[in-house]
FIVEX-32257 format. One record per residue (C-alpha): residue number from 1; x, y, z. Coordinates in steps of 0.1 Angstrom, whole numbers. Example, Ala and Ser with C-alpha at 12.3 -4.5 7.8 and 13.67 -1.06 7.14 Angstrom:
<nodes>
[1 [123 -45 78]];
[2 [137 -11 71]];
</nodes>
This chain:
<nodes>
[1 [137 -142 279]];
[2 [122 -171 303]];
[3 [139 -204 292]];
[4 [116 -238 294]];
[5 [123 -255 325]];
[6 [139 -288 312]];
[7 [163 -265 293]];
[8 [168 -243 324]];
[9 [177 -273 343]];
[10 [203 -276 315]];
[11 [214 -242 321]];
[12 [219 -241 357]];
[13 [229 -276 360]];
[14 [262 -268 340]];
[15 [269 -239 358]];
[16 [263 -255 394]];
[17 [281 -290 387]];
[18 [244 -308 394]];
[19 [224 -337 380]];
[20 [201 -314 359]];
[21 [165 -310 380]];
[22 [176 -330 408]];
[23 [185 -333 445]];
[24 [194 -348 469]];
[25 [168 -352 491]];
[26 [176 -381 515]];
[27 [176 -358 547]];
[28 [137 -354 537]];
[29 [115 -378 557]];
[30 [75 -380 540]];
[31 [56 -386 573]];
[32 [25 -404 568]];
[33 [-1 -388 594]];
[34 [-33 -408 584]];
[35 [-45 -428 555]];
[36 [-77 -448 542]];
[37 [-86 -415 525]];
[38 [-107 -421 492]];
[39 [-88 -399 468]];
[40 [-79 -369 488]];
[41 [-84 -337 470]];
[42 [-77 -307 493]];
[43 [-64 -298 527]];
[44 [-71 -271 554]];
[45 [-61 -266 587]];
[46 [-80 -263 615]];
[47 [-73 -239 647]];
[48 [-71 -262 675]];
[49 [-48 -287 650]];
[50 [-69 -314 631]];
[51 [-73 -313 594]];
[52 [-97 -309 571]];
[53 [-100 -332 541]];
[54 [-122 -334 509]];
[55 [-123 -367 487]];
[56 [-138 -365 452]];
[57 [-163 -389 455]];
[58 [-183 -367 476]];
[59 [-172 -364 510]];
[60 [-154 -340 534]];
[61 [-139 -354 567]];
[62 [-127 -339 599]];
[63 [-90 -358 607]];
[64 [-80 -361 637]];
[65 [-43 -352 650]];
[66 [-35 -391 657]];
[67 [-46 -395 623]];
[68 [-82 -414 632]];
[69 [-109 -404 603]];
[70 [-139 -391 612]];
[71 [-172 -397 599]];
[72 [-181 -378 567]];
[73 [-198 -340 575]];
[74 [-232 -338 566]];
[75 [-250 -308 550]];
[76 [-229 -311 511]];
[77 [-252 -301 484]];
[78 [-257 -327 460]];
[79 [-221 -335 437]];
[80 [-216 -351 407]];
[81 [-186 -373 414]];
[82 [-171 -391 383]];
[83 [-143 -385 364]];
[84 [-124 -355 374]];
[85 [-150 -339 393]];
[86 [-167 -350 425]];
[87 [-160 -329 458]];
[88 [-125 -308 452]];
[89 [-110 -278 468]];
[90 [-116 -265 504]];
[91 [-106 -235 523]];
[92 [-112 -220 557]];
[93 [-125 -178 559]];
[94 [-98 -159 571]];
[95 [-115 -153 607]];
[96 [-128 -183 606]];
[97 [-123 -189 647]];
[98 [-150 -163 648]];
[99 [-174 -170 616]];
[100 [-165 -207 616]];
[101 [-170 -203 580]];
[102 [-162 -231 554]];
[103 [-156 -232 515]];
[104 [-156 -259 493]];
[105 [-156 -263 451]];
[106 [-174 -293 434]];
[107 [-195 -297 403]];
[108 [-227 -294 406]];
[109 [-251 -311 388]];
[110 [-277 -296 368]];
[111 [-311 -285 375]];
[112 [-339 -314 375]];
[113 [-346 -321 339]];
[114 [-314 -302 325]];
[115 [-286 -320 312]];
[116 [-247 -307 320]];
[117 [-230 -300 355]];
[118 [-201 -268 364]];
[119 [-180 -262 391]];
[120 [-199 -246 420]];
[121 [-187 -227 453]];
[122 [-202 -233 484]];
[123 [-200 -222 517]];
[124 [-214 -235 556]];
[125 [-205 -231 592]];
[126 [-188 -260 608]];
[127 [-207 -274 636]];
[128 [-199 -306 655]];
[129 [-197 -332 623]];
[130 [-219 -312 602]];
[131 [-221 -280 577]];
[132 [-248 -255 585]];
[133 [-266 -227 567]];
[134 [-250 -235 531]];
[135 [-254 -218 505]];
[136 [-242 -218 472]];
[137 [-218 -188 465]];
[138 [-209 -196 422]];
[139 [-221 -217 399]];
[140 [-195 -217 367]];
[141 [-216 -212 336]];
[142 [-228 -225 311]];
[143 [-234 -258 322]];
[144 [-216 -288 304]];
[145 [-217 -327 298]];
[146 [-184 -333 309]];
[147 [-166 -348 334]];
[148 [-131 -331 325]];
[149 [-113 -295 335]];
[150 [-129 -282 365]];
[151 [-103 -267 377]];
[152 [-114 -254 412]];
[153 [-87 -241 432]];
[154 [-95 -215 462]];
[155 [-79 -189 474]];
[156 [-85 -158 495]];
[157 [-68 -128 492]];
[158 [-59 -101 523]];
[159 [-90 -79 511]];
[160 [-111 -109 520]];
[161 [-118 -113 480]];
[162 [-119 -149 474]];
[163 [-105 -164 436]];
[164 [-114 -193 417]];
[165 [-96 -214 393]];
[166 [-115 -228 367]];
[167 [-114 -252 342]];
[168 [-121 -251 301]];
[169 [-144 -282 304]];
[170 [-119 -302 278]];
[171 [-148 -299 248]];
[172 [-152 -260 252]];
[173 [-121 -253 251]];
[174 [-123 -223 225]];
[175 [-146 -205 250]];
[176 [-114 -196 271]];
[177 [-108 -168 248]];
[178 [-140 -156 247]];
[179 [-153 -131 281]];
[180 [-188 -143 277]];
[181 [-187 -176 300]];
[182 [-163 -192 329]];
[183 [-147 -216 313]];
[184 [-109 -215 310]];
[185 [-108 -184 336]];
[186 [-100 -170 372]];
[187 [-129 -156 391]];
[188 [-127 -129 420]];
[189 [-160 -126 444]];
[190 [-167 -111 476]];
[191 [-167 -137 503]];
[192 [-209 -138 499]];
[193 [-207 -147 465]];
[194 [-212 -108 454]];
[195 [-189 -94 426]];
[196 [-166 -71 436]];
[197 [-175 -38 420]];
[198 [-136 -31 412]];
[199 [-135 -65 392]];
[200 [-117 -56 357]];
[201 [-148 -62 336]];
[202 [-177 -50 355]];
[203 [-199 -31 332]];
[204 [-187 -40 300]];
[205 [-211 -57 276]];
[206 [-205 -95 266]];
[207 [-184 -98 295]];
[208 [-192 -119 330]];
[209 [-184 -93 359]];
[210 [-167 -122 379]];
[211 [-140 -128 356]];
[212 [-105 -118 368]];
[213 [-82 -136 339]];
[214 [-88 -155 311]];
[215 [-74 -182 286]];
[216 [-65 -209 309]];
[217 [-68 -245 306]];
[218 [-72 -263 338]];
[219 [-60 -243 369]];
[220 [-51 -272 397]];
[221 [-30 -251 419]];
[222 [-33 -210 434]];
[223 [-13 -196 459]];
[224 [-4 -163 475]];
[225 [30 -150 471]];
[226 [45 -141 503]];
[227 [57 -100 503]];
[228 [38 -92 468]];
[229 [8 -110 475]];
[230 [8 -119 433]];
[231 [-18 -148 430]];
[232 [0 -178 410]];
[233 [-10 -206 398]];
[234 [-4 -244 380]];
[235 [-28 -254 347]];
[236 [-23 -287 329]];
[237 [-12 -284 291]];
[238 [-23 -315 268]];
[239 [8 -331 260]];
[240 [33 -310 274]];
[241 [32 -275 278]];
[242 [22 -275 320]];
[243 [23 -237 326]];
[244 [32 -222 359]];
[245 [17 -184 358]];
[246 [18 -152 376]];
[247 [-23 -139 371]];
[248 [-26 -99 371]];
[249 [-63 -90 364]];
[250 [-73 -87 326]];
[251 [-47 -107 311]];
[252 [-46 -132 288]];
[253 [-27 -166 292]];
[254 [-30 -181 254]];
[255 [-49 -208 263]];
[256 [-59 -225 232]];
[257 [-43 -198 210]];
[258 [-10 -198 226]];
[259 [7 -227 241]];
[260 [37 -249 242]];
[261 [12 -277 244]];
[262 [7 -302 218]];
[263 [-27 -325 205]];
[264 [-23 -359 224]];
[265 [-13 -385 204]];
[266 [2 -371 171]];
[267 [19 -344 187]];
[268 [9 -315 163]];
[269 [11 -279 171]];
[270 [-23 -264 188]];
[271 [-34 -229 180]];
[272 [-7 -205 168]];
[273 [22 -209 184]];
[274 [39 -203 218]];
[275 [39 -165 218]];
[276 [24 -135 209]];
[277 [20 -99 220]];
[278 [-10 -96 243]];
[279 [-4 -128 255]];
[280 [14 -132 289]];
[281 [38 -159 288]];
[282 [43 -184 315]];
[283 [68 -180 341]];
[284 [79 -219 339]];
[285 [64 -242 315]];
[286 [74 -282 311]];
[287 [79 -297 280]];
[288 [81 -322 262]];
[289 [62 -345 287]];
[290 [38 -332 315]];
[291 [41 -331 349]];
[292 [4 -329 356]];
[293 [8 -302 384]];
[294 [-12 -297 413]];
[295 [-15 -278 447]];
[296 [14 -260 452]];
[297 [27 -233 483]];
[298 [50 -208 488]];
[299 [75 -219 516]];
[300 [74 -188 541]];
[301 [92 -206 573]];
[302 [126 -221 580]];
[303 [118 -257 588]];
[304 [138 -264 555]];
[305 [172 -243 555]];
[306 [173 -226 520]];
[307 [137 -231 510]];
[308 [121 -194 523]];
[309 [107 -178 491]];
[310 [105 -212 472]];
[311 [78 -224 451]];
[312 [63 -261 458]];
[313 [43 -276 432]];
[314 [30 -313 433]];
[315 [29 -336 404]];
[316 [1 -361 394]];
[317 [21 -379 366]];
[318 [54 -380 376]];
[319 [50 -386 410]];
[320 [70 -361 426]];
[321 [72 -329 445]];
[322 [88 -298 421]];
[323 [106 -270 443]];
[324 [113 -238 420]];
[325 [134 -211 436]];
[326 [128 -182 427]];
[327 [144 -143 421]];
[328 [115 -121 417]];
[329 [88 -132 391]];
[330 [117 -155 375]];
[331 [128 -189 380]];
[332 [164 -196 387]];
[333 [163 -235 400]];
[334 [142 -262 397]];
[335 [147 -291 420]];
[336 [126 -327 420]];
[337 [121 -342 452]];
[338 [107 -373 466]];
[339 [115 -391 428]];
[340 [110 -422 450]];
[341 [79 -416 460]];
[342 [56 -434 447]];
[343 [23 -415 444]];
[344 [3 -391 429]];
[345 [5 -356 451]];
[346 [-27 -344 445]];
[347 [-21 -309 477]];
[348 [2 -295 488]];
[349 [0 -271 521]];
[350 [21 -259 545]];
[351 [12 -259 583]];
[352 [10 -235 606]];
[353 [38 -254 624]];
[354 [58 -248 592]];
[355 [61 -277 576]];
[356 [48 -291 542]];
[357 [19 -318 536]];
[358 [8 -335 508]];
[359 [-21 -356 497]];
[360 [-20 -383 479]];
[361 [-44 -392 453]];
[362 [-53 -426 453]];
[363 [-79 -456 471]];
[364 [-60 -452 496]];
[365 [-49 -418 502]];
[366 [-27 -401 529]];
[367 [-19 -372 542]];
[368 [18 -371 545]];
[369 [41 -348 564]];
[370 [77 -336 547]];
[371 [103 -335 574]];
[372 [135 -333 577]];
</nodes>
């Protein structure tokens, strides 16, 4: 049986003599590298050391290693920014020192004379200060008047498959359940766009080809676990209920027919309960109050002595970075870290130097660098 995290804490607290879901993490030293970022939303490394940065209100930025901004890249398609969409994700192609390929999530606006916007995928060569030769890889349908739950994670796997997190929109959230539409799922796509032709429901009727998982609610954070290479990831509950998952292909995660999420404001019980039989439960959940999670890595170096094979997720609402150690697929410690803070982590990354950065989602966002 998987215990809820705030009564895991409980657990392992009494049997380790600690402050439940604590630590002590004065020896960690958050290193800001550069600020004056407009609402940082994702982070990617570049070869020769300077980062990439997208902010949601439309642009991406080159950052240099003595923190100087550079001027915004030009060649984005046009992005709806408002609310919680704008410009999100961004990831680099794997042999991207050869390709110099770049991949980005935002939602995109409708056609000319159509109403609604999705989360779209792009790609485009870096060159200089600019993006070349995009094109537009996904476009999440059908298209919605909203400007909540676009998810948008990115993540490529070692077959060169790229996945993306998406959102339930907030107003369609029912259509999570259903295989006939994006929202509330997990894509898989070649790294042109294509659908991969082992994808779990390619050919069946009703279904969209792309879809890898289903019955999600807002996916904000995917990463690769070192040694399996499992995808996981983070989605936001309502009021409570936060899920960290382990995503196998077909599944179904509940979402709005299984949860341990409840409506905002009166607090009643959504859908049917918190478990059922073809529904695959999550592998931590928070409740009663959310954490709002967001990027999250695997720790896979030893920059931090006892953190190899740990779990870093960021949270939005309570302002702190979560470290869940982990046996397997289960969780056996949760730690909160930087409870001093002070911001909203909006990524989290580690370097290729091996240690862990963080945006900060704000006016003025930073990118910060955990040492210690």
């Amino acid at each position: 049986m998987r215990l809820p995290i705030a009564l895991l804490g409980g657990v392992l607290a009494a049997a380790l003599g600690l402050p439940p879901a604590h630590a002590d993490d004065g020896a960690l030293k958050p290193v800001t590298v550069a600020r004056g970022l407009q609402n940082p939303w994702a982070l990617a490394f570049l070869p020769d050391g300077r980062y990439l940065v997208t902010e949601r209100p439309g642009r991406m930025r080159i950052v240099e290693r003595d923190g100087t901004l550079g001027a915004p890249l030009a060649g984005l398609p046009p992005i709806v920014a408002g609310g919680q969409g704008g410009l999100l994700d961004v990831v680099l192609h794997p042999q991207f020192a050869d390709n110099r390929l770049v991949y980005w999530s935002y939602s995109e606006p409708a056609p000319a004379g159509e109403s609604g916007n999705s989360t779209a995928v792009a790609r485009g060569r870096l060159e200089g200060n600019a993006l070349v030769d995009v094109q537009v890889i996904f476009r999440q349908q059908p298209k919605v008047a909203s400007s909540h739950h676009f998810g948008s994670r990115l993540v490529f796997a070692p077959d060169g498959r790229l996945f993306v997190g998406l959102g339930d929109r907030f107003s369609r959230k029912d259509d999570a359940q259903t295989l006939d539409n994006h929202h509330g799922k997990i894509v898989r796509l070649e790294a042109d766009g294509k659908v991969p032709p082992d994808n779990p429901y390619v050919g069946r009727a009703g279904a969209r080809p792309e879809i890898w998982s289903y019955g999600h609610r807002n996916i904000q954070g995917m990463a690769l676990q070192p040694g399996t290479n499992a995808l996981w990831a983070t989605e936001h509950g309502p009021q409570g209920g936060d899920e960290l998952n382990r995503i196998e292909p077909a599944r179904n995660y509940g979402w709005p027919v299984i949860t341990y999420g409840r409506n905002y404001g009166t607090g009643t019980r959504i859908g049917e309960g918190t478990t059922r039989a073809d529904v695959v439960p999550p592998v931590a959940h928070w409740v009663p109050t959310s954490i709002a999670p967001s990027g999250m890595a695997f720790v896979t170096g030893d920059r931090y002595p006892g953190w190899r094979g740990s779990v870093l997720i960021g949270a939005l609402r309570s302002q702190e970075l979560v470290r869940l150690e982990l046996d397997g697929d289960r969780v056996v410690r949760e730690e909160r870290l930087l409870g001093n803070f002070n911001a909203r982590i909006r990524d989290v990354r580690q370097g290729p130097d091996g240690w862990v950065y963080l945006l900060t989602d704000s006016a003025d966002g930073r990118i910060v660098r955990l040492e210690r």
